[in-house]
mmCIF file of the N, C-alpha and C atoms, coordinates in Angstrom:
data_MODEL
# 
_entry.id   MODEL 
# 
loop_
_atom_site.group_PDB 
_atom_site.id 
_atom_site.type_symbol 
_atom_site.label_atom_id 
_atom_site.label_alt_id 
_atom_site.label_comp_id 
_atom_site.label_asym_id 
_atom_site.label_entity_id 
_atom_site.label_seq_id 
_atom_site.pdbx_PDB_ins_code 
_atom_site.Cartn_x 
_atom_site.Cartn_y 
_atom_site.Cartn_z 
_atom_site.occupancy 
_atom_site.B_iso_or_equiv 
_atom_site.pdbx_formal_charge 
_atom_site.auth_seq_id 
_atom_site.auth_comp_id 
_atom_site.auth_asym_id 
_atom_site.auth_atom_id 
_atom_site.pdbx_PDB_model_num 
ATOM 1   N N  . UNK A 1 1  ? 19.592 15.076  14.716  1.00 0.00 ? 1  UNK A N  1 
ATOM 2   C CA . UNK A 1 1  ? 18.801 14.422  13.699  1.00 0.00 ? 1  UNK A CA 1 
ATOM 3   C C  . UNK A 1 1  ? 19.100 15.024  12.332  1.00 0.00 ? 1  UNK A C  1 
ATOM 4   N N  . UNK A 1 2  ? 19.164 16.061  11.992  1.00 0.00 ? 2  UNK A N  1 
ATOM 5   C CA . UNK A 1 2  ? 19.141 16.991  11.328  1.00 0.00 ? 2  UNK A CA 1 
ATOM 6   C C  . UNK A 1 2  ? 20.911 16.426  10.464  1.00 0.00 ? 2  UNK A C  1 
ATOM 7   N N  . UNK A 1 3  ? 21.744 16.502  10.951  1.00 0.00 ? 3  UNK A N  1 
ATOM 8   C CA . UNK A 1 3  ? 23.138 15.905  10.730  1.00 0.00 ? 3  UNK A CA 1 
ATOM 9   C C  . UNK A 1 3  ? 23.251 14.382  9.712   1.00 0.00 ? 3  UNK A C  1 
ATOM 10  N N  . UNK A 1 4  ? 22.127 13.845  10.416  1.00 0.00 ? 4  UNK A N  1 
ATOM 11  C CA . UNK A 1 4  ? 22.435 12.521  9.292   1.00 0.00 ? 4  UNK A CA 1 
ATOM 12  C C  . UNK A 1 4  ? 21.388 12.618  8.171   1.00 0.00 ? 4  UNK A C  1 
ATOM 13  N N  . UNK A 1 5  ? 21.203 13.579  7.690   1.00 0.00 ? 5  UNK A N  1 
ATOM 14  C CA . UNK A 1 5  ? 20.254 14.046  6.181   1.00 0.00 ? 5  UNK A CA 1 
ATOM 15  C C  . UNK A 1 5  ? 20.989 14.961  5.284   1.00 0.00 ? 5  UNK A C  1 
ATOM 16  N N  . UNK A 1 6  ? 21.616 13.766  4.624   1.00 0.00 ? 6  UNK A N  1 
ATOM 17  C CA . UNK A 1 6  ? 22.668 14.115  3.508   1.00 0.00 ? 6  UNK A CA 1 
ATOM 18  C C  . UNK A 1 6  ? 21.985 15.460  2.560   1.00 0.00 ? 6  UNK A C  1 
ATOM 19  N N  . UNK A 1 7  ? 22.990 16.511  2.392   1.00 0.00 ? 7  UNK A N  1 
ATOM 20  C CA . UNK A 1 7  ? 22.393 17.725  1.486   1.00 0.00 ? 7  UNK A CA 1 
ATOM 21  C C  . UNK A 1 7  ? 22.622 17.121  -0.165  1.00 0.00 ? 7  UNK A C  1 
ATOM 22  N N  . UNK A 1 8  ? 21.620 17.703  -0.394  1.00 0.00 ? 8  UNK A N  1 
ATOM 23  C CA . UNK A 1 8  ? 21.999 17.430  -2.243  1.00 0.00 ? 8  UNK A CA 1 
ATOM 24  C C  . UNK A 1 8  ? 20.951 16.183  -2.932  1.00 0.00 ? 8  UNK A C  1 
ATOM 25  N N  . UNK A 1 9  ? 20.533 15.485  -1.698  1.00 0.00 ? 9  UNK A N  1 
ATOM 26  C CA . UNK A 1 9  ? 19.796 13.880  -2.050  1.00 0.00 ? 9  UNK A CA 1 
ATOM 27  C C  . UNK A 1 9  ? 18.269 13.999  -1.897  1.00 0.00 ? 9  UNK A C  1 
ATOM 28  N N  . UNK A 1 10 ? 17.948 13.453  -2.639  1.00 0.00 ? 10 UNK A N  1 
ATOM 29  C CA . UNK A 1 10 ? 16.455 13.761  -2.565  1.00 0.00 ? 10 UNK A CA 1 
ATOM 30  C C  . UNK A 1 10 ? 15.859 12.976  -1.077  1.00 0.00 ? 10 UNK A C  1 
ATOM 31  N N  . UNK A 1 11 ? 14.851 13.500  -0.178  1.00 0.00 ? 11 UNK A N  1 
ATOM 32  C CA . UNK A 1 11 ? 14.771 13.309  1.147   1.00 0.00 ? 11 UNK A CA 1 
ATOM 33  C C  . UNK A 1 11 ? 12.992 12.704  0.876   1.00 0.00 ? 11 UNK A C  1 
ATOM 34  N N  . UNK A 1 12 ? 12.558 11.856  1.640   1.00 0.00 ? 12 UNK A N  1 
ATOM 35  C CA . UNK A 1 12 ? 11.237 11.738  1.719   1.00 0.00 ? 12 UNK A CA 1 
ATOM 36  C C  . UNK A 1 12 ? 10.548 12.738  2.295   1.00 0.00 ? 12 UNK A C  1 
ATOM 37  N N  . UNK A 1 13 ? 10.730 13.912  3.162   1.00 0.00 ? 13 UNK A N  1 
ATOM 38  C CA . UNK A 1 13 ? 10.094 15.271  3.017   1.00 0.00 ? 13 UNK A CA 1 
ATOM 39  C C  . UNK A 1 13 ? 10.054 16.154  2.196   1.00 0.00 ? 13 UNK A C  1 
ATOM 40  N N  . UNK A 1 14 ? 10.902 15.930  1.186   1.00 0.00 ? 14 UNK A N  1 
ATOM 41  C CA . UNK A 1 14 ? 10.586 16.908  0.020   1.00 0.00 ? 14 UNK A CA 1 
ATOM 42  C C  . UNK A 1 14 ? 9.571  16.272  -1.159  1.00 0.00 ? 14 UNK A C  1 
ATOM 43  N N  . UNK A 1 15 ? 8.705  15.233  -0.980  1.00 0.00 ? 15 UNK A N  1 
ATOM 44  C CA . UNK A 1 15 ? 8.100  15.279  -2.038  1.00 0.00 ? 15 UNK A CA 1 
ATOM 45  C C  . UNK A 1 15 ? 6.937  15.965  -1.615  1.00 0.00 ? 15 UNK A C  1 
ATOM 46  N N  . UNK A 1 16 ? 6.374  16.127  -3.088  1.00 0.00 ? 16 UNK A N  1 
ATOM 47  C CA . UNK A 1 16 ? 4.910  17.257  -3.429  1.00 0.00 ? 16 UNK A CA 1 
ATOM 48  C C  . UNK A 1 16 ? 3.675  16.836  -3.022  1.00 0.00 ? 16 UNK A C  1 
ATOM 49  N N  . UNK A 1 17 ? 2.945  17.450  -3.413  1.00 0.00 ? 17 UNK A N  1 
ATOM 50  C CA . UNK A 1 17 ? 1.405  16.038  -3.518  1.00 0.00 ? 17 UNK A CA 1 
ATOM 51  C C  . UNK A 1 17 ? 1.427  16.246  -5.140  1.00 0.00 ? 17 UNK A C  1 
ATOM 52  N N  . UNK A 1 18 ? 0.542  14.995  -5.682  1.00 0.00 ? 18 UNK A N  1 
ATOM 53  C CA . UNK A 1 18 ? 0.274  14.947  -7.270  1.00 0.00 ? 18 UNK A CA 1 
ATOM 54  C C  . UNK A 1 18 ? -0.470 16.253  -7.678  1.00 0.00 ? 18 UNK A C  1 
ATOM 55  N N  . UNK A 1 19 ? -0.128 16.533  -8.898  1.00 0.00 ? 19 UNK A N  1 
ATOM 56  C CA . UNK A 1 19 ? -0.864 17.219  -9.497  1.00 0.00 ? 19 UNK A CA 1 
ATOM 57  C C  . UNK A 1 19 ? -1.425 16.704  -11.020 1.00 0.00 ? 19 UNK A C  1 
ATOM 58  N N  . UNK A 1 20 ? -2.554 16.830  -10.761 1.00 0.00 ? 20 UNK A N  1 
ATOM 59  C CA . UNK A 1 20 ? -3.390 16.007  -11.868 1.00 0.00 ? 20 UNK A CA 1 
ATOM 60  C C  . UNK A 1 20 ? -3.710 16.931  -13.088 1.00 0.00 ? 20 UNK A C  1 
ATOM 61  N N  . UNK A 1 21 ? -2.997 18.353  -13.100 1.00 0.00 ? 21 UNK A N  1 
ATOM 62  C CA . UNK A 1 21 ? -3.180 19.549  -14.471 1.00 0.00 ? 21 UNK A CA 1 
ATOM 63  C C  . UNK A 1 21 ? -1.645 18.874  -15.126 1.00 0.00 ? 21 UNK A C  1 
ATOM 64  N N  . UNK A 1 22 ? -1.161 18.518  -14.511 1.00 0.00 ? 22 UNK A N  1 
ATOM 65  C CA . UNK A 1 22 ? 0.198  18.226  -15.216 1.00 0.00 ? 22 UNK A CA 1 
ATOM 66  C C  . UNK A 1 22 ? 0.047  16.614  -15.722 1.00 0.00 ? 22 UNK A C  1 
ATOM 67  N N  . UNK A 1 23 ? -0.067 16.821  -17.188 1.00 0.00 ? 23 UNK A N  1 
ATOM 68  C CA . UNK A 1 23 ? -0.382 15.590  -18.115 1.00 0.00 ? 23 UNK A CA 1 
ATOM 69  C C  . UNK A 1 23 ? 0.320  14.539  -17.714 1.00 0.00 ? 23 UNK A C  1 
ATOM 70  N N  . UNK A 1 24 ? 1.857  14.414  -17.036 1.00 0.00 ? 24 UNK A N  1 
ATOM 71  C CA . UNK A 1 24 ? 2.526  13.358  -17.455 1.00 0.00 ? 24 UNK A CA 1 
ATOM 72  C C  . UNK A 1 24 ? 2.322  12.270  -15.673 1.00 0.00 ? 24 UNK A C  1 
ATOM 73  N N  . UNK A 1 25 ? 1.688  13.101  -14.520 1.00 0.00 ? 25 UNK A N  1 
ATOM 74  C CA . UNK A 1 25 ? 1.008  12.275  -13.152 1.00 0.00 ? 25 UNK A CA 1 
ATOM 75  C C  . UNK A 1 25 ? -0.438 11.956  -14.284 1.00 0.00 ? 25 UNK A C  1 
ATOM 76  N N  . UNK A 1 26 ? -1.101 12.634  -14.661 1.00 0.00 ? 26 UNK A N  1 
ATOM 77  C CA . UNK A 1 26 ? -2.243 11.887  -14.983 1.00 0.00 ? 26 UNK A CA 1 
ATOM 78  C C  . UNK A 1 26 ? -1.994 10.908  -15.992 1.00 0.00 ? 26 UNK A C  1 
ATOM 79  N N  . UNK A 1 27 ? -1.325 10.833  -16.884 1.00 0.00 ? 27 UNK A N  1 
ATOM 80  C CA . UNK A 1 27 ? -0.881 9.737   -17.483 1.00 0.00 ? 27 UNK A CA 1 
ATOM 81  C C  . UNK A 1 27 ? 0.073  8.060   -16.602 1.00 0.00 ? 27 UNK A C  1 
ATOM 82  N N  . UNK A 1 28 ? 0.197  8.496   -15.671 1.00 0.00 ? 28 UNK A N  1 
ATOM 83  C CA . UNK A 1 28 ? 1.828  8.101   -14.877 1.00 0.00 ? 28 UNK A CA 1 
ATOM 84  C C  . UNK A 1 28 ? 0.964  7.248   -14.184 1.00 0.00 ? 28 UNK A C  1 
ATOM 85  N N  . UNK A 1 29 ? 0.110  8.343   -13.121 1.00 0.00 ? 29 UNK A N  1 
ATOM 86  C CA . UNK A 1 29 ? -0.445 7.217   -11.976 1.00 0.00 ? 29 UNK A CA 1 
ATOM 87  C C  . UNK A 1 29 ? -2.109 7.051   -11.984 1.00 0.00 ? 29 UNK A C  1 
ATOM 88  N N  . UNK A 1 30 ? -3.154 7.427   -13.358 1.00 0.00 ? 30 UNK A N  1 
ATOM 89  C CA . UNK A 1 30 ? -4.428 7.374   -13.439 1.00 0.00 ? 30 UNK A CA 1 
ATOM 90  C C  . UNK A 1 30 ? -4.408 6.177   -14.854 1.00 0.00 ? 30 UNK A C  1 
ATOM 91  N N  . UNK A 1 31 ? -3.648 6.726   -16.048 1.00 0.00 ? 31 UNK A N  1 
ATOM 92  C CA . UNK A 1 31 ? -4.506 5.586   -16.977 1.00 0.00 ? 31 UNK A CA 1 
ATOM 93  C C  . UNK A 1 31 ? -3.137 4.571   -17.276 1.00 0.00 ? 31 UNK A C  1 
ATOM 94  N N  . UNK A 1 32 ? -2.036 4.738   -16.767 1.00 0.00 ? 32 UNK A N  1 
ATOM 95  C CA . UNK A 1 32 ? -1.421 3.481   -17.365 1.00 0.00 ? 32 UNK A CA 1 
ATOM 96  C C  . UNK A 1 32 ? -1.526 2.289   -16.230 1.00 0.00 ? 32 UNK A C  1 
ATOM 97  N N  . UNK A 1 33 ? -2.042 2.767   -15.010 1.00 0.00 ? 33 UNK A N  1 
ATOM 98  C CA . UNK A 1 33 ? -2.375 1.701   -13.827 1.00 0.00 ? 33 UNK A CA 1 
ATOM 99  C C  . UNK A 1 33 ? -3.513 0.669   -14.297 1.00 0.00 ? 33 UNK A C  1 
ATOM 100 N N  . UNK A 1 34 ? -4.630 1.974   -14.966 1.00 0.00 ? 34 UNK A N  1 
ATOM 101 C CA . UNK A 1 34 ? -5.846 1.118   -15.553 1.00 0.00 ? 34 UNK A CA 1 
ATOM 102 C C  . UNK A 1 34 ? -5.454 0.481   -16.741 1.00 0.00 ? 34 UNK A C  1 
ATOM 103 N N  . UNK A 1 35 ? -4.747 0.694   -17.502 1.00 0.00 ? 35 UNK A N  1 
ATOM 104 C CA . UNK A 1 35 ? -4.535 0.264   -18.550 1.00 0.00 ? 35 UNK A CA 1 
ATOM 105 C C  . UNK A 1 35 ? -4.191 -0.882  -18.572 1.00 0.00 ? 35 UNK A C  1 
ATOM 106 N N  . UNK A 1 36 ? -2.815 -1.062  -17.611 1.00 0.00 ? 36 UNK A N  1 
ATOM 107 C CA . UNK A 1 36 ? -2.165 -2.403  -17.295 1.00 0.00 ? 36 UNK A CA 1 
ATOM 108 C C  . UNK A 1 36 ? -3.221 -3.455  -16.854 1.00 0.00 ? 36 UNK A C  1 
ATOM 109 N N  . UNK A 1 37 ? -4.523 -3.061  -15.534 1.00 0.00 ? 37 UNK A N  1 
ATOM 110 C CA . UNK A 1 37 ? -5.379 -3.906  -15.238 1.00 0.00 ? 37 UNK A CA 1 
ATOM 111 C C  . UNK A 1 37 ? -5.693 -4.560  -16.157 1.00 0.00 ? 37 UNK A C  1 
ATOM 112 N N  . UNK A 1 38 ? -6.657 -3.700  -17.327 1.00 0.00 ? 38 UNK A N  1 
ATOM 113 C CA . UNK A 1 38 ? -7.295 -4.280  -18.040 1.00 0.00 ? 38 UNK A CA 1 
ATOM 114 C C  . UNK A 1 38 ? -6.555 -4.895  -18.415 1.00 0.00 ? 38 UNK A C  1 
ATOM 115 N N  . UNK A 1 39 ? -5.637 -5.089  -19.120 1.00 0.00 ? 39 UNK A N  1 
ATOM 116 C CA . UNK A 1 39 ? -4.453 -5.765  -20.262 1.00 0.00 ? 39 UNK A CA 1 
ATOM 117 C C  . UNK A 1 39 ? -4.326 -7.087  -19.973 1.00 0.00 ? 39 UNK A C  1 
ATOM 118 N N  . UNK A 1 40 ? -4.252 -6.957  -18.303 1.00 0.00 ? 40 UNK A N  1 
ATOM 119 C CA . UNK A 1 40 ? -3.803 -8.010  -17.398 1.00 0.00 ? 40 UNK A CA 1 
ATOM 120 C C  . UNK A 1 40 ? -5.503 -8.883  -17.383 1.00 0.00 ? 40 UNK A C  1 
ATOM 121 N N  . UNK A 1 41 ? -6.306 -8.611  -17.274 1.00 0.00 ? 41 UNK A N  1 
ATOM 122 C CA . UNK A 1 41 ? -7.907 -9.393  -17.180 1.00 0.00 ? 41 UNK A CA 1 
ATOM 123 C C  . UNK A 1 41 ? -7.727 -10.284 -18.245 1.00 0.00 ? 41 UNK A C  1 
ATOM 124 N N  . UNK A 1 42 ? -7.815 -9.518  -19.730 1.00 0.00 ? 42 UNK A N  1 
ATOM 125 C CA . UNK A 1 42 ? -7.527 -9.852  -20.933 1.00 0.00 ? 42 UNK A CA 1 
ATOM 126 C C  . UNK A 1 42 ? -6.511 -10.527 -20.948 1.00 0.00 ? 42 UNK A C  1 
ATOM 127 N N  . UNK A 1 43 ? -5.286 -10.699 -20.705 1.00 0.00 ? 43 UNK A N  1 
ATOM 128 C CA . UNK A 1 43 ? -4.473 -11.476 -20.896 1.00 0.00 ? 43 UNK A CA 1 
ATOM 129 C C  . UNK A 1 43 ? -5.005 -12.945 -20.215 1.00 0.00 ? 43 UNK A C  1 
ATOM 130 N N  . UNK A 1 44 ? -5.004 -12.651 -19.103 1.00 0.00 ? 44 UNK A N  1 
ATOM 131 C CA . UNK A 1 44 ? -5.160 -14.116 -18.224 1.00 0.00 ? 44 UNK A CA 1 
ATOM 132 C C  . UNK A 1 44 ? -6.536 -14.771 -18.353 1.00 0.00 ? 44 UNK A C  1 
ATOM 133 N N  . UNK A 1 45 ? -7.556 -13.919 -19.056 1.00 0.00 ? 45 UNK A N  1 
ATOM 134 C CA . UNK A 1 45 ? -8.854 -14.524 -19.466 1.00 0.00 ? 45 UNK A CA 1 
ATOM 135 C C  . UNK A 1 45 ? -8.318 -15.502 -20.860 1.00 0.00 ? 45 UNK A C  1 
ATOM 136 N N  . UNK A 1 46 ? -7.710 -15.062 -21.794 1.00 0.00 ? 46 UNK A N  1 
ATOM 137 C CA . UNK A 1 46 ? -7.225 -15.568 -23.129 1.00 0.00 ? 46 UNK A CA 1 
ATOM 138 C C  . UNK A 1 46 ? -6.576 -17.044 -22.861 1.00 0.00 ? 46 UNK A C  1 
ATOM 139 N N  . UNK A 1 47 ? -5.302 -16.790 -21.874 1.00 0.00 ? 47 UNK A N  1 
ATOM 140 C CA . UNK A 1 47 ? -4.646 -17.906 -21.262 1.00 0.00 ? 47 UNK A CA 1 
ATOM 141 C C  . UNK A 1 47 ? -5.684 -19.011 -21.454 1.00 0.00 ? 47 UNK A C  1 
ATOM 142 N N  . UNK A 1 48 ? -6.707 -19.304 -20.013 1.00 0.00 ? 48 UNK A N  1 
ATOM 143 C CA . UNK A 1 48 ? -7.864 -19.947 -19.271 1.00 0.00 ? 48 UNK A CA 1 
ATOM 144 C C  . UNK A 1 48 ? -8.120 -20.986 -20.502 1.00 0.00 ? 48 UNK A C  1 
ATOM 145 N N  . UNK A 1 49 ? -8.354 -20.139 -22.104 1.00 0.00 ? 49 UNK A N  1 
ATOM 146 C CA . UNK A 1 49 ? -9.151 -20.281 -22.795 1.00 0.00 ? 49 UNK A CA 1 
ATOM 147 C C  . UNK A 1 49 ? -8.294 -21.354 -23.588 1.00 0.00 ? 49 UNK A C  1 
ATOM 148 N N  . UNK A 1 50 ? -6.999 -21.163 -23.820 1.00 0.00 ? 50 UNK A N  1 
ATOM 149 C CA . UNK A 1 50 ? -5.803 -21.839 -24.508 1.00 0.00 ? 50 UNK A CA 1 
ATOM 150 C C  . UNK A 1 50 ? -5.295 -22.636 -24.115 1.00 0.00 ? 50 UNK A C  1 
# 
């Protein structure tokens, strides 16, 4: 098993868990997710209206 896990490549066992002290996950995966929602409500509410 071990043989077909190319060295050098990033592997799905090497990732971390998030860390939320480091500004650029709390920016990444907390407010630009919300951000987009809202954007997206607002957008398609405006549409409806036009």
């Amino acid at each position: 098993m071990f043989i077909q896990i190319p060295s050098g490549t990033p592997n799905p066992g090497d990732s971390n868990q998030l860390d939320f002290s480091n500004p650029f996950d709390l920016i990444v995966f907390i407010i630009l997710p919300i951000c987009i929602a809202i954007f997206y409500f607002i957008w398609r509410r405006n549409n409806k209206k036009g």
